[in-house]
N, C-alpha and C positions, 0 to 999 in steps of 0.2 A: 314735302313730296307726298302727293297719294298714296293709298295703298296700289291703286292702277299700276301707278309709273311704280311701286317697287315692283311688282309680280312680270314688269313687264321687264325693268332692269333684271331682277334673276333670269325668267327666263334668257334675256339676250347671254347671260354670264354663262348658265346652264349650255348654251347653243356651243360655246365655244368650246373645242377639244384638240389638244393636241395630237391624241392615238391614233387618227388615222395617217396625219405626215409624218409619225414618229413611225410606223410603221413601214410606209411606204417605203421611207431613207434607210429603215433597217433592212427590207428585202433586198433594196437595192444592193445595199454593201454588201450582203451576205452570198447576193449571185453572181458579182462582179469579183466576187471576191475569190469564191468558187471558178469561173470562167478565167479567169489570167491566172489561177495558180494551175490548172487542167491545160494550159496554154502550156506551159513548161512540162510537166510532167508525160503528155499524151508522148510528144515526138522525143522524149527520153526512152519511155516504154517502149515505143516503138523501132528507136533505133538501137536499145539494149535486146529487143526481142529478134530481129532479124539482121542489125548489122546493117541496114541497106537504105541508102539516102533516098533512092525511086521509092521503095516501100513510104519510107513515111511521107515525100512528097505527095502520094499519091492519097492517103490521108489525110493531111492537111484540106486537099481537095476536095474528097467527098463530104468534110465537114462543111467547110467555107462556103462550098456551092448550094446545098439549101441554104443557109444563113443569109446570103445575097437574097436568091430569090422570094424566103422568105418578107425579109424588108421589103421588096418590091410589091409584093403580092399580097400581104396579109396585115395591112392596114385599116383596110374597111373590117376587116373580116374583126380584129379586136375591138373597132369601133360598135361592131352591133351583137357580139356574143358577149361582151363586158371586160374591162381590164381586167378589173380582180379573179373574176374567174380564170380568163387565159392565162393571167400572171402563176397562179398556184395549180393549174394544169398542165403548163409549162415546165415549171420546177421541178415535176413529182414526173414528168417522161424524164426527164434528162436527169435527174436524180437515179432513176429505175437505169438507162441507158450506163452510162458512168459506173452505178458499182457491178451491172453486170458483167464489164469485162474483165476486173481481177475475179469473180465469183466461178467464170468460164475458165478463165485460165487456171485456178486453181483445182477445178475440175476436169483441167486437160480438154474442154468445150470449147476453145475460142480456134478457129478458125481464120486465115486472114480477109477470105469473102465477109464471114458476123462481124469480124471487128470493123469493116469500112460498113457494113448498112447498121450498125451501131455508133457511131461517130455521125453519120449521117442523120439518124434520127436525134442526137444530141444538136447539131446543127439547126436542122430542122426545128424546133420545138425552143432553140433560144431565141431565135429572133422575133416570134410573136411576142415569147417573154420578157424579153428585152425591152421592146415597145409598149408592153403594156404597162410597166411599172413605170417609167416616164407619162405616160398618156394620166398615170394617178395623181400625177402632181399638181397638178394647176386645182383641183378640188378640196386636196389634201390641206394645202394652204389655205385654199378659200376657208375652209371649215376652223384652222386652225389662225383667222386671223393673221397672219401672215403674209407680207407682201410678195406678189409672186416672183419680182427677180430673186428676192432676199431665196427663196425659197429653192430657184433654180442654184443661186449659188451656191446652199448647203449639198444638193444634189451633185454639183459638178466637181464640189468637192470631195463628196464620200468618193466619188468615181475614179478621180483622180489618187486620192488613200487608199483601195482599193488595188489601185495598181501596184501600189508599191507594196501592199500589203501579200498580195496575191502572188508576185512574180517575186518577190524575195522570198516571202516562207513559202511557196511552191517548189523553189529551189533548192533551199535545206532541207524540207519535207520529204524530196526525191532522195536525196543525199543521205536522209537518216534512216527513212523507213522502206526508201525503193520507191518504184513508181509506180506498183500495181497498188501499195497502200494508199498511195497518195492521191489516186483516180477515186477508189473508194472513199477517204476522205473527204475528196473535194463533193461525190455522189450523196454523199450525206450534212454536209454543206448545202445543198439543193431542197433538200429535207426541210431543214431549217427557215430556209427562205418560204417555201411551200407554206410551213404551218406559221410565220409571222403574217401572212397573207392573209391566211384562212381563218385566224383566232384574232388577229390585232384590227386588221380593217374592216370597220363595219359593212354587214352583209349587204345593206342596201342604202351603203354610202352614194352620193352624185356621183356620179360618171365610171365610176367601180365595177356596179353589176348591172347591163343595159336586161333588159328583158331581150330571149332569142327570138329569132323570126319563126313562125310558128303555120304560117299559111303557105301555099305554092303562091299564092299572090305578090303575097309581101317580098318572098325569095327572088320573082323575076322582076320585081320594082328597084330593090336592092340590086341585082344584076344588074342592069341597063342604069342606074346612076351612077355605081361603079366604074362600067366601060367609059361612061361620058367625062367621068371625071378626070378618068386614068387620060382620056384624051388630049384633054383641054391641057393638062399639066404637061404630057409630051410639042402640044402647041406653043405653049410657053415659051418653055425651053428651047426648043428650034430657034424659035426669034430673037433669040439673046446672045448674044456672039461672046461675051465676057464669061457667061455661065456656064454655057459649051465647051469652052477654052477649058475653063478650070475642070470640067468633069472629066476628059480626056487626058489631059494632064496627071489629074488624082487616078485615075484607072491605072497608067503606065508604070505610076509613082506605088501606085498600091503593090504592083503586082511584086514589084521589087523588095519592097517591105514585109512582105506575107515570103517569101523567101529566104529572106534574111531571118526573120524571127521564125522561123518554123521549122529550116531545114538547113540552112549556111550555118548560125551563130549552135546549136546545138553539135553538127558535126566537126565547127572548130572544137568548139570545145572538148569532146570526148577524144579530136586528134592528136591530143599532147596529155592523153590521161588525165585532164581536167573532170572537173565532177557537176552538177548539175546547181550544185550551191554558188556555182561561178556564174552560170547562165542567171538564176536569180537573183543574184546581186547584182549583175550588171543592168538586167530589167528595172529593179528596182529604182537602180541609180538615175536610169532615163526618166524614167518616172519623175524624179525629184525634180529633177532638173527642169521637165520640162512645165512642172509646175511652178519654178521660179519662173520660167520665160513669160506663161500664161499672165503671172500677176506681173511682170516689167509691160507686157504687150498691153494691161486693163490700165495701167497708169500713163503710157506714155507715145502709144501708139496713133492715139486720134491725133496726136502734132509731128505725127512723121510721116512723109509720101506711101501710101498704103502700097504699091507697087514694087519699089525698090527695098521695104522691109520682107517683103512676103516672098518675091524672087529670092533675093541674100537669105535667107533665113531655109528658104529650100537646097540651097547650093551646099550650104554648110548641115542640112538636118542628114542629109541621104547619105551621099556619098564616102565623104572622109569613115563612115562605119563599115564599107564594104572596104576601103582601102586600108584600115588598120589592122584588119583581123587580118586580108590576103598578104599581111608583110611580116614579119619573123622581128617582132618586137614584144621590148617585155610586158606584164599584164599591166601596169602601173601605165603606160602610154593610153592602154585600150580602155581603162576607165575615165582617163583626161579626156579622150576624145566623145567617149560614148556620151560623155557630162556634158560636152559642148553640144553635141548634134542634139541633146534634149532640150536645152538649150532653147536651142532656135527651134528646136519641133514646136516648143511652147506658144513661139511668136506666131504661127501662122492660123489655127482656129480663128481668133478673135479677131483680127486682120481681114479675111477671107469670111468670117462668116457674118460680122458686121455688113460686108457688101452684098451680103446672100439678103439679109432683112432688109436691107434697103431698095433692091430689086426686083422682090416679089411680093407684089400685094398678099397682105393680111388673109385675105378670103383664102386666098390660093396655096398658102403656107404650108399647108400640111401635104398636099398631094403633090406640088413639085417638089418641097422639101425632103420628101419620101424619093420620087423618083429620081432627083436627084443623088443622092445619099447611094442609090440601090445604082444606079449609071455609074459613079464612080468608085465604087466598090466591084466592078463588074472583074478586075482585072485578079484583083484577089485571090480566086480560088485558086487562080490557074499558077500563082510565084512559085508554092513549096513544090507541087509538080515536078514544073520544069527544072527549077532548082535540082531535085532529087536525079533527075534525067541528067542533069547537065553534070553534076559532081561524079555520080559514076562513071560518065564518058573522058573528064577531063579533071578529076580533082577539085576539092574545096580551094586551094588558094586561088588556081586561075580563077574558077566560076566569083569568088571576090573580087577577082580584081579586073573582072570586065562587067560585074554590077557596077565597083565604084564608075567605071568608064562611060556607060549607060547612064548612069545617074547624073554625069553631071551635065552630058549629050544631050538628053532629055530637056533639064532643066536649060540650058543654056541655048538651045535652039524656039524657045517657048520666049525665052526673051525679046526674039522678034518680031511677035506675034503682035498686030497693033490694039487685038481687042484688050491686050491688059493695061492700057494705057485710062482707059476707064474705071480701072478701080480708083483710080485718084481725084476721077468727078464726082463722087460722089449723087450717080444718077437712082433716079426712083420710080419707080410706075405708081 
């Protein structure tokens, strides 16, 4: 061998680094990790602090509803001011947001107008975040030699650890040290993610830090391929009767979910003097769970009618969880059931999202995938709301036990629908 070909082997050895994907997966976990334990503790704090299911409905709201339109709207926006930047700009609002509201409360500062345009700004400012630390991965890998499924999967799994990490010690955390500490906590959690960002991935990594737009020119060029694009992807979607189905579907289904987790399963709980270490273990458990379903659904689901997994697998993820809490059964039932419904939660991404890659062109991926994602997420903000509306008017058991009712009305009138008969052709554009 030359000396050529060695200087040129070092260099390629030299090229190769792990620190920026090791980084990446580490913001990751550490903000997800932050975000689902903040998931528990916010509607603790808030229903330890006012007593009132509409109160923190009505939080859950103001958070959830930038976060939507966030996703919706502020995809190009990370794509040309840089991931890594949005990423650790990100972290450090919603870090600052987070511990200001035990710092106010202990100040006797917090008001319940600051605390919702303080949730709102945590909302707000995760979802660029959110997106931008996924948008680092496909480089992250490149850099680091690493194939980039292998690479999604280490990803999908911190997310998935994460959950359980996050919604079980969130829940002890409330339990041990209260909820205003644990807001704090999580705010400094955010800290951490910030400075792995800032110190671990290199400054002028690919795809990390874009250069900003810097001219009125370039800002109204940027504009108008935006609107164009945002279009083409609303176009899309119109014309797909299987894709429409399921966004409408996912909306209906969200809202009910975002209800349940935010405002139904926290006020069971505190209604029988339950503690918040009950809410996070039971999170947690779905978690688990639905991480077994995920890996039976990567093993075994390409040889099952994608249709009749994805329906069953909805029938049993929703419902049976609003019907076990609204019945006067021991906790030992509600964890069997909560196990089962994660379960099948697990079954239905890779099922459903299999068909999402297969019917939308490559080119097109990111800007329907976006608007879709933000379409059926629409229904979200609005579940802890009404939820919170509906328990004060009429009590946490009924308001369960005309979810579970809704849930399965929903799901089971969706069966007739003949666009989902095309998930099992496996059609492609």
């Amino acid at each position: 061998m030359t000396n050529t070909d060695t200087n040129a082997t070092g260099q390629q050895r030299q090229s190769r680094s792990l620190r920026p994907l090791a980084g990446v997966l580490s913001a990751i976990a550490v903000a997800l990790t932050s975000s689902r334990s903040s998931a528990v503790a916010l509607p603790w704090y808030v229903l330890s602090l006012t007593g009132s299911a509409a109160q923190t409905g009505l939080v859950s709201f103001c958070q959830l509803l930038p976060y939507v339109a966030g996703k919706l709207f502020l995809g190009s926006v990370v794509d040309h001011v840089g991931a890594r930047r949005t990423s650790w700009v990100a972290d450090v609002v919603s870090a600052c947001a987070l511990c200001a509201i035990p710092l106010l409360h202990s100040a006797e500062g917090l008001t319940f107008p600051v605390l919702l345009i303080l949730v709102a700004v945590i909302g707000a400012a995760r979802a660029p975040g959110d997106l931008a630390k996924e948008t680092m991965v496909p480089a992250a890998a490149e850099q680091a030699r690493v194939p980039l499924p292998r690479a999604t999967g280490f990803s999908g799994t911190i997310q998935q650890g994460a959950a359980i990490v996050g919604l079980t010690g969130g829940g002890w955390l409330v339990a041990a040290a209260g909820p205003q500490a644990a807001l704090g906590i999580n705010g400094l959690l955010f800290v951490v993610g910030s400075l792995i960002v800032a110190f671990v991935i290199p400054r002028h990594d690919k795809n990390a830090d874009n250069a900003p737009l810097k001219t009125q020119t370039a800002v109204s060029s940027w504009w108008r391929k935006y609107l164009t694009s945002m279009a083409e992807g609303f176009r899309f979607l119109r014309g797909d009767h299987l894709l429409m189905t399921a966004i409408a579907l996912l909306a209906l289904l969200g809202l009910l979910d975002t209800a349940f987790s935010t405002v139904l399963l926290p006020v069971w709980a505190r209604g029988d003097g339950r503690g918040a270490e009950l809410v996070g273990t039971l999170g947690g458990t779905l978690a688990v769970a639905a991480i077994a379903g995920s890996a039976v659904a990567a093993a075994f689901a390409h040889r099952l009618p994608r249709r009749a997994v994805f329906l069953g697998a909805l029938l049993i993820a929703g419902g049976p969880r609003f019907l076990i809490l609204g019945l006067d059964v021991p906790v030992g039932w509600v964890f069997v059931i909560i196990a089962i419904s994660g379960f099948a939660e697990g079954l239905l991404n890779p099922v459903l999202g299999a068909a999402v890659l297969e019917r939308i062109p490559r080119e097109m991926l990111g800007r329907v995938g976006g608007l879709a994602d933000a379409m059926a997420y629409a229904g979200i903000p609005f579940g802890g709301m009404l939820a919170g509306i509906l328990v004060g008017a009429l009590g946490a058991p009924a308001v369960l036990l005309v979810g579970s009712a809704l849930y399965f009305t929903v799901v089971l009138v969706n069966m007739l629908f003949p666009a989902w008969k095309e998930l099992d052709t496996g059609k492609t554009n």
